[in-house]
C-alpha angles and dihedrals in degrees: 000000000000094000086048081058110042082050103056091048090053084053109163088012092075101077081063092067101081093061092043081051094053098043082047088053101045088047080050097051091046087054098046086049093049084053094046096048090050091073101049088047092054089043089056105046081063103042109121102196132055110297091208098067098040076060127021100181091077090072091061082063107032111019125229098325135140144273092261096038083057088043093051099047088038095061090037072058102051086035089065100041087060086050104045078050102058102041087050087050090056105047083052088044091056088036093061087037085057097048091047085058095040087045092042088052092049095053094041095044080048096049085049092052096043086045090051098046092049121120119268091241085047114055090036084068097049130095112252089192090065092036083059085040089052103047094038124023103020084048093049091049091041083064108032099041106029117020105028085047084045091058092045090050099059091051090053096048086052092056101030072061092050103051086048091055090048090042094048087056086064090039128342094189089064092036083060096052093041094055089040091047098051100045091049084051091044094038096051092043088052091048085057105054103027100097091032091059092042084053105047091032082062093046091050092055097041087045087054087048099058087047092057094047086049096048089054094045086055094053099029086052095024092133088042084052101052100034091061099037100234089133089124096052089061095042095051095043078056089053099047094055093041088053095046087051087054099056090049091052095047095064099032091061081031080060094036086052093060095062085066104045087038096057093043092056089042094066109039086059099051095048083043090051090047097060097040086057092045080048096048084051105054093243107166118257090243095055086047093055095046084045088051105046092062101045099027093054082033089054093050095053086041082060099067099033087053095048096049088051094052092045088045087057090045096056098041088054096049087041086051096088085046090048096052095049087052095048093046084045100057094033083068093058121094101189109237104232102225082238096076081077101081122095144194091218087048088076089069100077102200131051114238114159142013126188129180102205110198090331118184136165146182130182123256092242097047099033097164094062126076117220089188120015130188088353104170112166139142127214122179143203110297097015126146111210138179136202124198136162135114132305112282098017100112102269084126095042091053101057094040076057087042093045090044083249093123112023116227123264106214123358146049125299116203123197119172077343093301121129109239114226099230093193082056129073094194107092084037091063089060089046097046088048086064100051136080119196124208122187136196088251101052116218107233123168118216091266141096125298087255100056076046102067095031092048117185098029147112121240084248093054096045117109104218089184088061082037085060100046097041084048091054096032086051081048076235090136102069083046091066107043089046089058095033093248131138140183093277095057120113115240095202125228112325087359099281095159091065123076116239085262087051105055085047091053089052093046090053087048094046087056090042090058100042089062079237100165096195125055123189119190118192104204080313091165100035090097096053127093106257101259085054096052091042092055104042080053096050083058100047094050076051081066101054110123102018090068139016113255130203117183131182093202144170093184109115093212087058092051082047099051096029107108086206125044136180142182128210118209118157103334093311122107118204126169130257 
């Protein structure tokens, strides 16, 4: 199950996996030979007679030479073949570094996307600190402790193979109980730890989440913080978590380091154990150390290869949790295709009408009450509409139904006199294409006023002609040359260097910029002083006729100069 799974998140990258297997193999195959031509060198150093004639073959080679001239070619031989081996072992090593980040990006790149092309309810429901979690931690574990030590694995095994099958050509009876000796050691051990590293691999990612969710709650409250004084309380809830991850990883690398020192200790006393026994059995010095220069180079190489094993199957154990949240993550996407982009109604250019015929709805979680019941309204090219009515009573709900952000329950949706189909995105995508949406809470990334406005570009995509206009056309211009700004000036995070007038103004001007035909402002000036409010309103009635403009609203004047009003009570909308 976990390979069914590892191998659905890799997804395209799969069919990448034969050739990292063959280039595993042939790193594998250098190293076995390195091994296998250690124990002939040392033999021969010690050989007392004449080389050439113990193996004539050698002559056909080399010609009639030496003992030292055999040994010498012998170890430039042996030199290379270390060489040839590492460099070959690093270029895989880079190799396998260099899939984990394509495959990280991919998935990644693919989370974003899922995440994007979610519906509105329900992406309003989930968790953004495991969606965090997800795209940026579980991924990252996914890589570095599953699928980069899986690699590794396999080429250990592949060379932990090779050496037994070297070392069974010297004595396959010893071959058998050392195999048998070390998997019993590494079996046991893993037996041990398996359900301890689940368990603290699964701490260690919840732990990150709630720092995460606590990280968020300091910035997002940060004048409620500090205005009550319960700094301490969040720190310390910080703390806490960060102390609890540390712990858990504590005993989970604690529990990764004992493969290592285990199967040390394994094998020393195995080789030791060997030679007591030879001892025990009057087998000659010279057959002991023949004997020796194969397994107990052999035994040395076998240390690390078992170690890494032990510590592979480590890793892959405590990245397992993060594995299956990824897994169950991504099984739940079904990739948009951008086609779904066209649109019939895209062919008419400009929008002209949009009618709500008998709309209701009702949220996913509380399907029994109706948010909006029996809504039918019009609203038509140039309008200037406003909305009013209580907290609580839909105005909201209406204009994320009027932006394509719900889709309605039960009723029509009309857009240019074409029924939108509501169990379909893709005539949304045209409408949405024409709106702009303002909060009250406007969205500004740590940039410059320009990046801004032309949110989502490059400097060299940027059209400071349309920069110009949207800049006039938002009365953003006199702003900044009364406070010394320009385009290049940085708005800070959140946009904390802009008065409350100011980030308005560059939202108007963002969906200026942007030829949106419909804005939608949601409350947009209610947190503003009233000269402020007065004064981005003068402006926007300013506005009335160029663009079509939809305003939840509780300003009198607005009420007054709207040519559309309605009022939301209790999920019903009537007209003023």
């Amino acid at each position: 199950m976990l390979i069914q799974k590892t191998l659905f998140i890799l997804g395209h990258f799969r069919a990448r996996l034969p050739f990292m297997l063959l280039l595993f193999l042939t790193v594998s195959m250098i190293d076995i030979l390195g091994i296998g031509l250690i124990g002939p060198f040392v033999g021969l150093l010690a050989y007392p007679g004449n080389i050439v004639d113990e193996y004539p073959f050698i002559e056909s080679f080399l010609g009639s030479v030496d003992n030292k001239t055999i040994v010498t070619y012998i170890g430039i031989v042996l030199a290379l073949t270390f060489c040839v081996k590492g460099l070959l072992a690093f270029f895989v090593q880079k190799k396998i570094l260099s899939l984990g980040y394509e495959i990280r990006t991919s998935i990644v790149d693919k989370l974003v996307k899922s995440y994007q092309d979610t519906d509105y309810e329900d992406i309003a429901e989930k968790d953004v600190s495991e969606m965090i979690m997800n795209t940026n931690t579980h991924v990252g574990l996914f890589i570095d402790s599953v699928f980069v030590p899986a690699l590794r694995l396999i080429i250990e095994i592949i060379v932990v193979f090779g050496i037994f099958l070297l070392m069974a050509y010297t004595s396959l009876l010893l071959v058998g109980v050392i195999s048998i000796f070390l998997s019993l050691v590494i079996g046991l051990y893993f037996g041990f730890v398996k359900k301890r590293l689940f368990h603290y691999g699964q701490v260690m990612s919840d732990r990150e989440g709630f720092v995460i969710n606590e990280i968020k709650h300091l910035i997002g409250a940060f004048r409620e913080i500090r205005l009550l004084g319960v700094e301490k309380f969040f720190r310390k809830e910080v703390t806490d978590h960060v102390v609890e991850f540390g712990k858990a990883g504590i005993i989970t690398r604690t529990l990764h380091l004992i493969s290592r020192y285990l199967v040390e200790a394994s094998v020393v006393v195995f080789v030791v154990g060997i030679v007591i026994y030879l001892l025990n059995q009057s087998t000659s010095v010279e057959s002991i150390f023949s004997l020796l220069s194969v397994f107990a180079v052999g035994a040395l190489r076998l240390i690390p290869s078992f170690s890494a094993i032990g510590v592979g199957m480590a890793n892959i154990r405590t990245g397992t949790y993060a594995l299956n949240s990824l897994y169950d993550e991504l099984t739940a996407i079904s990739d948009t295709e951008e086609s779904v982009r066209s649109s019939k109604i895209g062919r008419l250019i400009d929008f002209d009408i949009l009618e709500l015929k008998d709309v209701s709805f009702s949220y996913k979680s509380q399907k029994s009450h109706k948010v909006l019941e029996s809504v039918t309204l019009s609203i038509k090219n140039g309008d200037f509409v406003a909305i009013s009515g209580k907290s609580g009573s839909g105005k909201s709900t209406l204009m994320d139904i009027l932006t394509g952000m719900l889709k309605p329950t039960s009723g029509r949706f009309y857009l240019n006199n074409v029924e939108v189909a509501m169990a379909s995105d893709i005539d949304m995508y045209w409408w949405q294409s024409k709106c702009a949406y303002i909060p009250q809470s406007v969205f500004l990334i740590n940039s410059s006023i320009k990046k801004n406005i032309a949110l989502g570009l490059t400097d060299s995509e940027i059209d400071y002609e349309r920069l110009e206009l949207a800049i006039k056309g938002a009365n953003l211009a006199s702003v900044l040359a009364q406070n010394d700004m320009s385009i290049e000036s940085q708005v800070g995070e959140g946009g904390v260097r802009l008065s409350g007038g100011q980030r308005q103004r560059i939202a108007l001007a963002r969906a200026l910029y942007a030829g949106r035909e419909v804005i939608f402002m949601d409350e947009a000036t209610s947190a503003l002083d009233k000269g402020t409010e007065d004064e981005v309103m003068t402006y926007i009635e300013s506005l009335r006729g160029k663009v079509t403009i939809i305003l939840i609203t509780h300003s009198q004047s607005a009420l007054k100069t709207c040519n559309q009003g309605f009022h939301v009570s209790d999920g019903r909308v009537t007209r003023i």
